[in-house]
Every structure is written in C-alpha cells, then in structure tokens.
N, C-alpha and C positions, 0 to 999 in steps of 0.2 A: 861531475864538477859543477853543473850551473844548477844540479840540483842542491848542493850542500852552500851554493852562492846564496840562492832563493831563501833557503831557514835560516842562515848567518844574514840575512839581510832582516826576515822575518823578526827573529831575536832580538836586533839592534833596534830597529823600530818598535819593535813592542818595552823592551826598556827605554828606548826618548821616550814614547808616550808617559810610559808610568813618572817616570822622572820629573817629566812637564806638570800630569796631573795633582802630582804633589806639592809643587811651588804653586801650581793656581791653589790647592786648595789653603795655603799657609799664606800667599798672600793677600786671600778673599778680604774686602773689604765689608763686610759684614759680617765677618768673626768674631763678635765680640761680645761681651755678656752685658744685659743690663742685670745687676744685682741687687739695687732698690728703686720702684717708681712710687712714689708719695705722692698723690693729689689734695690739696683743700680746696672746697669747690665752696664760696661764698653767694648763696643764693637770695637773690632778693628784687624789689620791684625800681623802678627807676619813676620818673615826675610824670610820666603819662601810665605808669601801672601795666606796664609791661616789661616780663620777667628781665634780669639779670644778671647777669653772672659773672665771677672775678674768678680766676683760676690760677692757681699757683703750683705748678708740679716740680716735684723734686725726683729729674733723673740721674744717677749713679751708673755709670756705665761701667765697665773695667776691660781696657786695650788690653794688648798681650803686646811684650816688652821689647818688640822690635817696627821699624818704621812699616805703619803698616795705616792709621786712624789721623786723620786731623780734627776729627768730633763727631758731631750725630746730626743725623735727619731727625724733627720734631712734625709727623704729618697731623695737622689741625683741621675738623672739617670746616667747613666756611657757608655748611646749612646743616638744618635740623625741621624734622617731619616738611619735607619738601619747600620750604622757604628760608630765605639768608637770615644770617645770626650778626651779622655785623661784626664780625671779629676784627679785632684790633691786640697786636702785641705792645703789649706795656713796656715790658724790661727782661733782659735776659742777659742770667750773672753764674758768677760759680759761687761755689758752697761759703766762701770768705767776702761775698759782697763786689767783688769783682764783675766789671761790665765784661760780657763777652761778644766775639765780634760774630754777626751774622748777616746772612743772605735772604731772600725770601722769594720762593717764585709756586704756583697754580701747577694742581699735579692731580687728576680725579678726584676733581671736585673737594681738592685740600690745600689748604695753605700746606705749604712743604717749608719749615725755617730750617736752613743749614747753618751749621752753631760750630766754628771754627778758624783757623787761622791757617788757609792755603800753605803755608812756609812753614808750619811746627807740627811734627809729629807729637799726640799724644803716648803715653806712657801709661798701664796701671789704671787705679780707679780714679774717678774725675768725676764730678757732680754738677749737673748743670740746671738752675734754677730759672722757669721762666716763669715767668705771669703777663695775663692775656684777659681779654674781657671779649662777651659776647653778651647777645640781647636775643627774645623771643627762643631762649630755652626748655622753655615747661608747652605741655600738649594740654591743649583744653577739652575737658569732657559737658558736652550740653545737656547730658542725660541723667549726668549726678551735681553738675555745677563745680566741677573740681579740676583742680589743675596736678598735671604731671610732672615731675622731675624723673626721666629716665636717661641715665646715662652709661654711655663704657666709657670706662675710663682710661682704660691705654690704647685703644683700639684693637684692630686685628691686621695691622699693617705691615707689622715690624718682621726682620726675621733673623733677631736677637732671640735669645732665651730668657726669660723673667727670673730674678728668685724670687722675688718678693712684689707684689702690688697693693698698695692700700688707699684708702679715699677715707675722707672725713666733709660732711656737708655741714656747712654754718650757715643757719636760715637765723 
C-alpha cells in the first residue's frame, strides 16, 4: 500500500510540475516576436567636430493575443570604444505619430527605456518608434588619419527572435 501511495504521489507531482511548467512557459514575458527592426542612423559632425549621431529605429514587435506584454525593453549603450556617448532620447512614438509613455533606468552599462503603459496589455503587432542622439560615435585611426563608423545595430541583448533587421547610414 505505501508503496502504490509513493508512485500515485510521484504521478500527481510530476503532472503539477508539467502543468506549472507550461503556464510558465505561455506566460513568459519575453515571448514575443520582433518581426521588423529598421534603423536610420544619421551620421555627422556637430560645432566642435566631433562625431554625431541621430538615430531613429523602428521596432515592430508582435504579442500573442492574450494578456501577457505591456511593451518592450529598448537597451541603448551609453559608451562606445570605452568612453561616454552622451545619449539623450529625443522622442519615443508609435507607427501613427503617437507619444508613447516611457521609463528609463542604467542596466550594464545601458540605458534600458521601458516603452509602455503599466494598466494595458498589448495585443498583436505594435511598432514603436524612437529617436535618440549620441556624440563621439566614430573610432579614430592615427596611422591612416581616418575615422570609423562601426556599429551593431540591434545588439545582442534581446531574447526575442528577429525576422527582419536593416540599417541605412545618411552621412
């Protein structure tokens, strides 16, 4: 008897667990697709001749259709080749021009903008547009007299799936 108690106990806890582990995974908050990120990266010098940059990314996320997303974490680094960039967020809207409401707080060495409304689940795909500016972007070469433009574009932070990534530089 306390051995058939033992597997019927075994049985019943190993199904809660499965059962648990399936709600956690359904209601991971980071299940969700980004399916377009678009950067224009506007590169150019500012009155003392040191680099510039205006940056406008268009994220496209797409929730899955139960409450589960209030928006996205945007992590921005806040240096480049070991010294600060001076980052400052401009404005941050959705796909219609709409302001959207956000947060901002320091997260390894990144601005982290949390882009959302605490009280609304989102739904489906949602595009959220920000622009941001930063300085001392480009790496100087003393040996050819040349300046660098190297950048990633989406990072390697996320643990979203991308479909799509693109960039376009306007110098």
């Amino acid at each position: 008897m306390k051995k058939t108690l033992r597997v019927f106990v075994l049985l019943v806890s190993c199904v809660l667990i499965n059962v648990f582990n399936i709600n956690l995974a359904h209601a991971g908050a980071q299940n969700f697709l980004i399916s377009d990120f678009h950067a224009d990266y506007y590169l150019s010098l500012d009155k003392e001749g040191r680099s510039f940059l205006k940056t406008v990314e268009s994220i496209t996320a797409v929730f899955p259709n139960y409450d589960q997303n209030h928006g996205i974490e945007r992590a921005i680094p806040k240096t480049y080749d070991g010294h600060p960039v001076t980052l400052n967020i401009q404005s941050i809207n959705d796909e219609n021009g709409a302001s959207q409401r956000y947060s901002k707080y320091t997260s390894n060495g990144n601005l982290v903008v949390r882009i959302g409304d605490a009280g609304k689940y989102i739904h489906g795909p949602k595009t959220y547009v920000i622009t941001y500016t930063q300085r001392d972007v480009t790496k100087y070469f003393a040996d050819t007299n040349d300046d660098e433009f190297y950048w990633d574009i989406n990072g390697v932070g996320w643990s979203q799936v991308f479909s799509q990534v693109s960039a376009t530089v306007h110098i």
